[in-house]
C-alpha positions in Angstrom: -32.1 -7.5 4.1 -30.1 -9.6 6.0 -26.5 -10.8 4.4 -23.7 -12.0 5.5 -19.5 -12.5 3.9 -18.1 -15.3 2.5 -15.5 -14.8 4.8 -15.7 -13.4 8.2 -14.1 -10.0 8.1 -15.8 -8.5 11.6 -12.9 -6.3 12.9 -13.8 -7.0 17.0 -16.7 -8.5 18.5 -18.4 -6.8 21.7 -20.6 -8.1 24.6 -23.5 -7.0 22.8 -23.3 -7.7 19.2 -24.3 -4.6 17.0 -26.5 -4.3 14.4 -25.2 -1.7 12.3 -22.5 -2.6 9.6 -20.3 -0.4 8.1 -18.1 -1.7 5.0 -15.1 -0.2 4.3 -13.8 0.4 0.7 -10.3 0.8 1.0 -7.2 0.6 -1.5 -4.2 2.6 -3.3 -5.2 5.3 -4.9 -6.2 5.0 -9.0 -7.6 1.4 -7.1 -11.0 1.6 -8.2 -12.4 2.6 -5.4 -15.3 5.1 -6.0 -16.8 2.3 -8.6 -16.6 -0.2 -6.3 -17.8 1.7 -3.5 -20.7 2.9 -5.2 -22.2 -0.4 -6.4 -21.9 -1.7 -2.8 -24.0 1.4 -1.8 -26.3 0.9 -4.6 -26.6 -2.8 -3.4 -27.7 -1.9 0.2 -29.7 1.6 -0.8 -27.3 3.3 1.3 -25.1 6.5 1.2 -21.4 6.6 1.6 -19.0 8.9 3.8 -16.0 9.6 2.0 -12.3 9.0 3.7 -10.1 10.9 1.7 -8.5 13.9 3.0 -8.3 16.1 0.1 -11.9 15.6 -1.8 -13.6 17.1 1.3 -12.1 20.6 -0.4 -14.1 22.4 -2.6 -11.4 23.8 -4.8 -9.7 20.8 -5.9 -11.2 18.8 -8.0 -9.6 17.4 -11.1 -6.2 16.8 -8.3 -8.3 14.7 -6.1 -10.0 12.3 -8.3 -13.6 13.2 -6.9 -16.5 11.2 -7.8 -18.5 12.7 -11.4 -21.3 14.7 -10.9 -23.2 11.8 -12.1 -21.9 9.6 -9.5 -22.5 12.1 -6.5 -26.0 11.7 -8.1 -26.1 8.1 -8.2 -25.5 7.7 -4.6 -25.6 10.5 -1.8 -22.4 11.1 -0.7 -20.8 13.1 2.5 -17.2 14.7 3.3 -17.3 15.4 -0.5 -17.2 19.6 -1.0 -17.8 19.9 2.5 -14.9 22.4 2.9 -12.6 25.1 2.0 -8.7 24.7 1.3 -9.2 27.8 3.9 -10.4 25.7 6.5 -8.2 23.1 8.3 -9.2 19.9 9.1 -7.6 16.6 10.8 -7.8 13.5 11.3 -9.5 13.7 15.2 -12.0 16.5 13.5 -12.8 13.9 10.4 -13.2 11.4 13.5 -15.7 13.4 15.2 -17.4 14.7 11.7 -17.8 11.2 10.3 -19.1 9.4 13.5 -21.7 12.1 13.5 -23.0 11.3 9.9 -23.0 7.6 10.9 -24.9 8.4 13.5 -28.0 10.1 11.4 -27.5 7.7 8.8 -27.6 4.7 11.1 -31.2 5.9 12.3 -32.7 4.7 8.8 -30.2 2.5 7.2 -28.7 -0.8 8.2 -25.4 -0.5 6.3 -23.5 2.8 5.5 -20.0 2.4 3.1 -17.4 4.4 4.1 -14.8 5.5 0.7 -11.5 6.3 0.8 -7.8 5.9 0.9 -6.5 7.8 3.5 -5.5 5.6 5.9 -5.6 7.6 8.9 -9.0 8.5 8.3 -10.4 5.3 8.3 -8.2 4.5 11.3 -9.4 7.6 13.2 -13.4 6.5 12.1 -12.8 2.6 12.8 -10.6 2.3 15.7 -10.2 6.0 17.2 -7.2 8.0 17.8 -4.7 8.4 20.5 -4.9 11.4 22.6 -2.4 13.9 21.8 -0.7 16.6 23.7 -0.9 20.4 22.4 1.0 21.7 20.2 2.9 25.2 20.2 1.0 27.5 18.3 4.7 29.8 17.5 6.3 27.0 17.0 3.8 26.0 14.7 4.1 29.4 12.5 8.0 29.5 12.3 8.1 25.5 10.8 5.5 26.3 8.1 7.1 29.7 7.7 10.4 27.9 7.3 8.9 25.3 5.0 7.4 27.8 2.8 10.8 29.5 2.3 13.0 26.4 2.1 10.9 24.1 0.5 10.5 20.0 0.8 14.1 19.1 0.9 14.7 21.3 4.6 11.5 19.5 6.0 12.9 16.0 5.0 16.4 16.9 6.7 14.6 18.8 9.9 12.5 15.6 10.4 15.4 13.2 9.8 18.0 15.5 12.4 14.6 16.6 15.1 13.1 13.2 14.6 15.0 10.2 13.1 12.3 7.6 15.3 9.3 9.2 12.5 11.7 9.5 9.9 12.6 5.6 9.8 9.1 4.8 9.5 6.9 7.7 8.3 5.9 9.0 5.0 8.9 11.6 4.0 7.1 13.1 1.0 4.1 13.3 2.7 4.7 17.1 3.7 1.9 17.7 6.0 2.7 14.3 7.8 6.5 15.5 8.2 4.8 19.0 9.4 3.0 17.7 11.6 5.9 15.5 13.1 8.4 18.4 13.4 5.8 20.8 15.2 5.2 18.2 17.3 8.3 17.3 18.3 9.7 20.7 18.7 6.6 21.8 20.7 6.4 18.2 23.0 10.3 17.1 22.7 9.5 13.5 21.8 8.2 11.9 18.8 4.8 11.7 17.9 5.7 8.0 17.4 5.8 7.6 21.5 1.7 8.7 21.9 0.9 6.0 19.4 -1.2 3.6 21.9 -2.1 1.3 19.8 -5.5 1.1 22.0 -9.3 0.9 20.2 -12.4 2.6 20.6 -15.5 0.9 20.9 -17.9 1.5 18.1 -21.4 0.6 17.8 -21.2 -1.0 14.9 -19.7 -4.0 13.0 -16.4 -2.7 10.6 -15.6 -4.8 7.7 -12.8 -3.9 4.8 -12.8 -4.2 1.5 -9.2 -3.3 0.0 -9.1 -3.6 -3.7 -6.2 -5.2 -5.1 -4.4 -5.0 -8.5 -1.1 -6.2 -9.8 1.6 -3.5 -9.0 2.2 -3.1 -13.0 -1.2 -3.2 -13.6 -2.0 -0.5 -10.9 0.6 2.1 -12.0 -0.4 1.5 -15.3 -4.2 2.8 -13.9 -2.3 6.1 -11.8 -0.1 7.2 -15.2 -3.3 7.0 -17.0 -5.2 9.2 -14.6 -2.3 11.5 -14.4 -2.1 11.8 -18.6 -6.0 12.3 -18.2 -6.8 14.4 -15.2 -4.1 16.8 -17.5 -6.4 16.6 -20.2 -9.7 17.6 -18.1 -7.7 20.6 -17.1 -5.5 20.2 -14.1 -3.1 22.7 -14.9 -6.0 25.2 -15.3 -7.3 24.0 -11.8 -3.8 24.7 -10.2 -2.9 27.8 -11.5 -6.2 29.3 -9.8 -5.0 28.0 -6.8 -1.2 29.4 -7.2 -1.8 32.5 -4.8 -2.6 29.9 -2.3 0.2 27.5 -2.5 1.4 28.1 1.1 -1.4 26.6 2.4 -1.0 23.0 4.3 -4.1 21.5 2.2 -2.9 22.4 -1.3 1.0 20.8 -0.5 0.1 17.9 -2.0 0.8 15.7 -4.8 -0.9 16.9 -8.3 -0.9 20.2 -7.3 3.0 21.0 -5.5 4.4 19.5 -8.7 2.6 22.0 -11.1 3.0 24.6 -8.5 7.1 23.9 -9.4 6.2 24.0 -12.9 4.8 27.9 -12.5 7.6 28.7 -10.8 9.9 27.5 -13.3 11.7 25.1 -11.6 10.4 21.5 -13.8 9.5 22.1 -17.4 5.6 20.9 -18.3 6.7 17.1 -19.0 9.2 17.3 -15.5 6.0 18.1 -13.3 4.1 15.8 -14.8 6.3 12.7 -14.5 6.9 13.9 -11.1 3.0 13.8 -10.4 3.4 10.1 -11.7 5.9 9.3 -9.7 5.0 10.6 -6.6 1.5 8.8 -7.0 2.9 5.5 -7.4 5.3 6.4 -4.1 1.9 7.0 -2.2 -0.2 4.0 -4.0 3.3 1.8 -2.1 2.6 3.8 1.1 -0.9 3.1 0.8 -0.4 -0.6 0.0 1.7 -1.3 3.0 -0.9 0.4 5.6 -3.8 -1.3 4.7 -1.9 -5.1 4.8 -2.0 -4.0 8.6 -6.2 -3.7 8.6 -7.2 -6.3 10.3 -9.3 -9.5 8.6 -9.5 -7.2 5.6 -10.7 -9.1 2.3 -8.4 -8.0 -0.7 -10.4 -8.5 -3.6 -9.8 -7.5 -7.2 -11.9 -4.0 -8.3 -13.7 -5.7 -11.1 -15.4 -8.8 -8.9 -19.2 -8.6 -8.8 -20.5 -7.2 -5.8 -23.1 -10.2 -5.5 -20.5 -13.2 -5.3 -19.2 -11.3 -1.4 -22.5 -10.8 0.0 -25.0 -13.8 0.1 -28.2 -12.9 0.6 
């Protein structure tokens, strides 16, 4: 099947022009995305690789918004359940994971659809990252020991005194970002910020984004909604299971520290969960403002019919 986009959305062009396309379904979280994602797949008989950095985990479910059981039917689907909150995983490791399924899938299919809204994911799959120095591995321990014992409110003020260069510009209630920031610093003495290249990788295939688009009232209307309703499929349940586990990096995140508060006694039941809201809708804006930086990215609305882009 041959197709091509009503606009032209290739994100580089290389001596040799590849074959393979991969489409990109991008967009704030509570976007659509999964839907959209999976009738594109459908279209082209193809699988998708997922970009989000939390539904790879096996024991978080209801929090992350994973596709039904029905829809990992409908289409087959990878980095979904692939791992254990026990296991760590990066955004270089997703890199090298995610080029590898492209790879096999690539050897029967002419398109592949890539899921997700985790920016640095699809950054790391599309473009490549920057190489890093290493970090101090007792440096490492004390932070996250600290953190663990003092809470969000230390890391925001360690970042903003260590690093004011990421704080200015990074994601301060994303705690693994700020984690990952402070280590860094503290281990290399200069902000993370400064290894940030800019350069791309070569890839073997064609890139073109999809980010789905809503109305900003309209959209948090969508992320209260989920929040009211993930409660009701049991996400309290879901997190207290996980409770004896809250010091680790891949469960300090939003849906589950909020209600990990609530155990503790320090939000009442309708505190966390307005928190949960609110602290969606902060990432949905952090989300927003990334990918208006992906280049010749086509915003389109969720509900749009999949035929009217691609003309056969």
């Amino acid at each position: 099947m041959k197709e091509k986009i009503a606009a032209n959305p290739i994100v580089r062009k290389v001596e040799t022009m590849p074959t393979k396309k991969l489409y990109v379904v991008a967009g704030p979280t509570a976007s659509g995305k999964t839907a959209f994602a999976i009738q594109l797949a459908q279209y082209f008989q193809t699988s998708i690789v997922s970009a989000d950095s939390r539904q790879c985990y096996q024991e978080m479910t209801i929090g992350t918004a994973k596709p039904s059981i029905i829809e990992l039917e409908t289409v087959p689907h990878f980095f979904i359940n692939s791992h254990s909150i026990f296991e760590e995983v990066n955004a270089a490791q997703y890199e090298d994971l995610a080029l590898s399924h492209l790879e096999n899938l690539f050897k029967e299919k002419e398109v592949v659809v890539v899921c997700g809204g985790t920016g640095l994911y699809i950054q790391a799959l599309c473009e490549g990252l920057d190489t890093m120095p290493s970090i101090n591995k007792s440096i490492e321990t004390e932070v996250n020991k600290t953190y663990n014992e003092k809470g969000i409110q230390w890391l925001q003020e360690a970042v903003h005194q260590e690093d004011p260069l990421f704080y200015s510009q990074g994601e301060i209630h994303n705690p693994a970002r700020l984690l990952r920031a402070l280590i860094f610093k503290k281990s290399v003495g200069k902000s993370i910020l400064h290894y940030r290249t800019g350069e791309k990788k070569q890839r073997n295939f064609e890139v073109h984004y999809f980010v789905l688009d809503l109305p900003r009232e309209q959209l948090y209307q969508r992320i209260n909604q989920r929040v009211d309703t993930m409660m009701q499929q049991g996400l309290l349940n879901e997190v207290q299971e996980l409770y004896l586990y809250k010091h680790l990096k891949n469960l300090q995140t939003v849906g589950y520290s909020e209600l990990f508060y609530f155990l503790e006694g320090k939000y009442s039941l309708p505190q966390a969960v307005e928190k949960i809201k609110q602290h969606t809708r902060n990432y949905a804006k952090r989300q927003i403002t990334w990918f208006k930086r992906l280049p010749n990215a086509q915003f389109v609305s969720p509900d749009i019919a999949i035929e009217s882009l691609l003309v056969s």
